[in-house]
N, C-alpha and C positions, 0 to 999 in steps of 0.2 A: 504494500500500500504506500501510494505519498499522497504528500499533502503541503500545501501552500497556505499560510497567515498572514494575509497581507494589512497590515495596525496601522492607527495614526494615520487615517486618512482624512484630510480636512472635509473635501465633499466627495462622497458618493452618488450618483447616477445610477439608480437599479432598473429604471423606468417601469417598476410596481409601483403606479400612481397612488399616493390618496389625492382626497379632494381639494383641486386646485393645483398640484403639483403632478401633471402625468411625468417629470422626469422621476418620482418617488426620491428625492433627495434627502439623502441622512447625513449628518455630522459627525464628526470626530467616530468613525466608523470603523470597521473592518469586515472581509472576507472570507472565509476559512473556503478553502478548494482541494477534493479530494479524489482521486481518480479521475480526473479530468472535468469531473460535477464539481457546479456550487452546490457546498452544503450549509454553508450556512452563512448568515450576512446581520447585520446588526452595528450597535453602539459599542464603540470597541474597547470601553469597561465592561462591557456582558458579554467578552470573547470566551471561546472556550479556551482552556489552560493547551499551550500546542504538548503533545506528543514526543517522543522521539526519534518520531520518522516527519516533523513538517519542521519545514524552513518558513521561517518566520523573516518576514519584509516588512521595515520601516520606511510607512511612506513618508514621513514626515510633514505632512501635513499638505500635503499635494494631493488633487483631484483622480478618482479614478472613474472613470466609467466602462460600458460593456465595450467589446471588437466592435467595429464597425462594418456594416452589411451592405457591400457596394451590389446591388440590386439587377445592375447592368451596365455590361464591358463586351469587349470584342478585341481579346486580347488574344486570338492567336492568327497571326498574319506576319505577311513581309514587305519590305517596301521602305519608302519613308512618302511622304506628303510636306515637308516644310515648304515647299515651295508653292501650295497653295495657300498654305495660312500666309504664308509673307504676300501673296497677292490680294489674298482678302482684305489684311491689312491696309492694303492700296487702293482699296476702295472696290474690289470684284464681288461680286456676290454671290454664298457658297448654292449650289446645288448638288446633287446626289449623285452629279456623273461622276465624280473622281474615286468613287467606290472602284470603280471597273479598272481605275488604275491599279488600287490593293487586292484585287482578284488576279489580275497579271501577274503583279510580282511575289503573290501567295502562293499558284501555280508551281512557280519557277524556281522557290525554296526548296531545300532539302529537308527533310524531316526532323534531323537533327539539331538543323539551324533551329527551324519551329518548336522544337521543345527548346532548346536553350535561353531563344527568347521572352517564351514563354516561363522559363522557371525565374528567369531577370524580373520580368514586371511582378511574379507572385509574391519573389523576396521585397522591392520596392511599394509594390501597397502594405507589406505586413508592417514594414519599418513605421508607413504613417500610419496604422493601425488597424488596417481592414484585416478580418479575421473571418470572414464570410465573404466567399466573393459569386457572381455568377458569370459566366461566358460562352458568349456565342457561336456559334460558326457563322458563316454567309461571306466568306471572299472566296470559298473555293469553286461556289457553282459549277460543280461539275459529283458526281455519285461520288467517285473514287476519292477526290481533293474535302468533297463535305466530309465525308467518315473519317477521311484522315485527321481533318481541324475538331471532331464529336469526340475521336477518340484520345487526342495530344488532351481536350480540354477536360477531357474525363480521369486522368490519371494524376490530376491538383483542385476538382470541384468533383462534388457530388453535385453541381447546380450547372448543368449543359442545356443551351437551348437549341435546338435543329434550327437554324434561319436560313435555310434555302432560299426563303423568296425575302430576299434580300433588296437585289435589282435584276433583272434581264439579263444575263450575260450575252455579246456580241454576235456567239455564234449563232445566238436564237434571238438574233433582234425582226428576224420577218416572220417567227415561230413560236408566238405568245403560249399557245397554247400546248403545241409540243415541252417547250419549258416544263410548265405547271401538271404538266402529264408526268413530266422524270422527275417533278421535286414529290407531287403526291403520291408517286410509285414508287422506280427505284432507288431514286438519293432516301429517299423516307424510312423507306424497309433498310436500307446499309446502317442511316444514322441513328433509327430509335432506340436500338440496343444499348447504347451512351448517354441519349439525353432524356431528361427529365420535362422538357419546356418543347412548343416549338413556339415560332414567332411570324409576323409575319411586316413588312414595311408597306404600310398600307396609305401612301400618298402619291400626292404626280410626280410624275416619273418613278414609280415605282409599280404598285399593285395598286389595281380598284378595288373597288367594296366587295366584290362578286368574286374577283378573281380571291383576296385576301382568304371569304369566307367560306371558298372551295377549300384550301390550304389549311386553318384549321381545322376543318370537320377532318379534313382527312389524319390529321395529326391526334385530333382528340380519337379519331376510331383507331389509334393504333397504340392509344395507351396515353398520349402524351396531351399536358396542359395547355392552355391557352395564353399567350400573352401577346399583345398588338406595341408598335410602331406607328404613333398617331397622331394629327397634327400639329407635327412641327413644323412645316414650310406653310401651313394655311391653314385655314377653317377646313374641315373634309367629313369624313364617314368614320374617320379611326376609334372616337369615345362611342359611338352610337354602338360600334359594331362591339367592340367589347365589352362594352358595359350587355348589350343583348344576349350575348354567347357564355356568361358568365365568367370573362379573363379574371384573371387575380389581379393583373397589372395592365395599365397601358400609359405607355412613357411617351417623356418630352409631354405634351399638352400644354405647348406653346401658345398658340392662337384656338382659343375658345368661344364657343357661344354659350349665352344662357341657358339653353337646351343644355350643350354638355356639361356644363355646371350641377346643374338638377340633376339631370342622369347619373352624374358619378354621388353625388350626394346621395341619392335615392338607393346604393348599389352598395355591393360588398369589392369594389374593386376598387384598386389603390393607384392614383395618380403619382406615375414616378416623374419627377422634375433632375435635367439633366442640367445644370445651370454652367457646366464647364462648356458645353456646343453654343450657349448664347455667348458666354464668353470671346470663344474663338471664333464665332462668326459673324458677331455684330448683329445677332437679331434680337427683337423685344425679350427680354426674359420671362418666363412668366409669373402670373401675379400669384403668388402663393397666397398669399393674404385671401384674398378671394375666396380660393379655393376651401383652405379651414375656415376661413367663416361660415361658409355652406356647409360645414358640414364631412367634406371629404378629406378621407386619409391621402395622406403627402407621406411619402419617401423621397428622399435625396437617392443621388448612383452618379458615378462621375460617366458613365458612358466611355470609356478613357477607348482612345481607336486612334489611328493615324492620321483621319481625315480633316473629323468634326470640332475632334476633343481628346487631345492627345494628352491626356494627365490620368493619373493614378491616386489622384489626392483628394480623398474625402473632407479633411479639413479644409479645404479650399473649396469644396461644393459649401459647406459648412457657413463659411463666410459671406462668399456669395447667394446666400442664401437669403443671410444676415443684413445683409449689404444693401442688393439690389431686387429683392423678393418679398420682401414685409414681414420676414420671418423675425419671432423673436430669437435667441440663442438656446433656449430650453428647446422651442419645437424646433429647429435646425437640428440638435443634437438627437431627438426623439426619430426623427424622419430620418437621419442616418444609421439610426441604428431600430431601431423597432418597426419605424416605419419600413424598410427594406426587409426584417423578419418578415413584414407583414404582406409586402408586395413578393416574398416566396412564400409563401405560406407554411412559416418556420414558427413553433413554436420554442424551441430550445436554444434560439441566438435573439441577439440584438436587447436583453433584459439580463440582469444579475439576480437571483432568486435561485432557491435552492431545488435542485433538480435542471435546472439548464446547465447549458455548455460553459466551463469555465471559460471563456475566451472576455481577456480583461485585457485594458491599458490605462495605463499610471500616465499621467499628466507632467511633465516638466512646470506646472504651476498649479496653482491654489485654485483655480476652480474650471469646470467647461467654457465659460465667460471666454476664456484665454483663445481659445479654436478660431473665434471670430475677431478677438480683440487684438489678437498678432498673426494674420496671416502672414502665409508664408516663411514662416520662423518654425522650426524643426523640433516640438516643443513633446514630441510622443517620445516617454524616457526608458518604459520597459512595454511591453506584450506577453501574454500569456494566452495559448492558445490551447486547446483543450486541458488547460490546467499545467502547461509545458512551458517554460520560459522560451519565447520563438525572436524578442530582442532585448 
């Protein structure tokens, strides 16, 4: 058996709300973690006496809260893209053709490359605290390239989503329909044996309403959930359709109407907000504020990809969250971490409470406040990931 005491923590984050407080914040606190479960959590004069098998951690009065639960990424690929964000910069505006550039040079990697890569970005979210992450496929569009991106992403998550219908690839740009025949047939049957999710980008230039909700039926008849890609370049069909088909999630929900406002309010599905893609692409962010007023669960996810939103840093969703979204720093922190349990439909992450997943990060400062109040400052001092010291 081991076991971890982590004492003299000035604020705790368990996000077991009471009333008023969903981050469930307690003082001068402590953790006990034992097999990888919290066991227990509390006022850390009512600790239990450690054992002689736990290591015992003085936070000193520093902030802990849960790992954080990056909800949606598209972390295994090849390529680079700076040289569209440097033109966006310049005043170009992003659209969704340059995906077909990171299909080319996904193709064209070696496998080995693509896991090494991929173990790079796993090690860099854990450093800033992601301790749950999810990733997708959708550069390789083709059967052979999707299985290969379902399976590299299955051997560092249990959280894989199949995105075949990502965008068109070139050699079926006069063959809509052949496409969406290989992704709900054979790329489907290679890749569902790895994933848990599929997805589907369901705007212009990408898929219709029709086309999208061919894609998941066929994905929910083969075992696999629901989640949408939905207006972020416009108003469109993306909240209608997933809120209808019961998604858990539908991200970005950038440009909204009042219809889709109600709708996700009215719903058990979770509006995931990517705020690093308005970032780098100069488009309105969206109004989070809004959104919790009505009602709807918000998750933060950086989306981190080559194109849109090439970061790994959830404190930095955090901030900008904080920033430029109406959020306060308690629901920023809540929606990166509970709320993304919530938009996978996790119960054992994103909360501290006994019987979840020890996966903890210690604060370089006194309180969550810090996440939004010093962006970009490196401020995550340790990680514990199933009850493991992982920084």
């Amino acid at each position: 058996m081991s076991a971890t005491l982590i004492t003299n923590i000035g604020e705790l984050t368990t996000n077991v709300g009471g009333e008023g407080d969903a981050c469930g914040t307690i003082r001068d606190a402590a953790v006990l973690a034992r097999n990888g479960l919290i066991a227990w959590v509390g006022c850390a004069r009512d600790a239990p006496s450690p054992g002689s098998d736990t290591k015992v951690v003085d936070a000193a009065g520093r902030a802990v809260l849960p790992g954080f639960v990056d909800a949606h990424t598209h972390l295994v690929f090849g390529g680079d893209r700076a040289d569209e964000f440097e033109a966006r910069m310049a005043g170009r505006p992003y659209t969704a053709g340059g995906i077909r550039r990171t299909v080319a040079a996904t193709r064209a990697a070696g496998e080995e490359e693509l896991r090494g890569r991929l173990a790079g970005f796993i090690r860099e979210l854990r450093r800033q605290g992601t301790t749950t992450v999810e990733i997708k496929t959708g550069y390789g569009l083709t059967a052979d390239d999707e299985e290969r991106l379902a399976r590299l992403a299955a051997e560092v998550t249990d959280e894989v989503t199949f995105l075949g219908a990502h965008v068109i690839p070139p050699e079926y740009a006069d063959d809509r329909r052949g496409y969406l025949d290989l992704v709900c047939g054979p790329m489907l049957e290679r890749c569902a044996p790895f994933s848990r999710w599929i997805d589907v980008f369901c705007e212009d230039g990408a898929f219709t309403e029709a086309e999208a909700r061919r894609v998941l039926a066929a994905g929910v008849a083969r075992g696999l959930a629901p989640r949408v890609h939905g207006n972020q370049l416009g108003e469109g069909p993306g909240v209608a359709l997933a809120v209808g088909i019961g998604a858990e999630s539908v991200d970005h929900c950038t440009f909204l109407s009042d219809a889709d406002v109600a709708l996700l309010a009215g719903s058990q599905t979770v509006a995931t907000l990517l705020p690093g893609v308005e970032f780098s692409t100069r488009q309105p962010y969206p109004d989070a504020r809004r959104l919790i007023d009505a009602g709807v669960t918000v998750a933060l996810a950086s989306d981190c990809n080559p194109g849109s939103s090439f970061t790994s840093s959830m404190p930095l969703m955090i901030a900008l969250a904080v920033r430029e979204m109406g959020m306060t720093v308690a629901e920023a922190v809540w929606a990166a971490t509970a709320g993304g349990a919530r938009a996978l439909r996790r119960t054992d992450v994103g909360g501290i409470a006994p019987g979840m997943r020890a996966d903890l990060v210690l604060l370089d400062a006194p309180s969550r406040i810090h996440l939004a109040y010093r962006p970009g400052v490196p401020i995550v001092a340790a990680v514990w990931e199933d009850g493991e010291r992982a920084v």
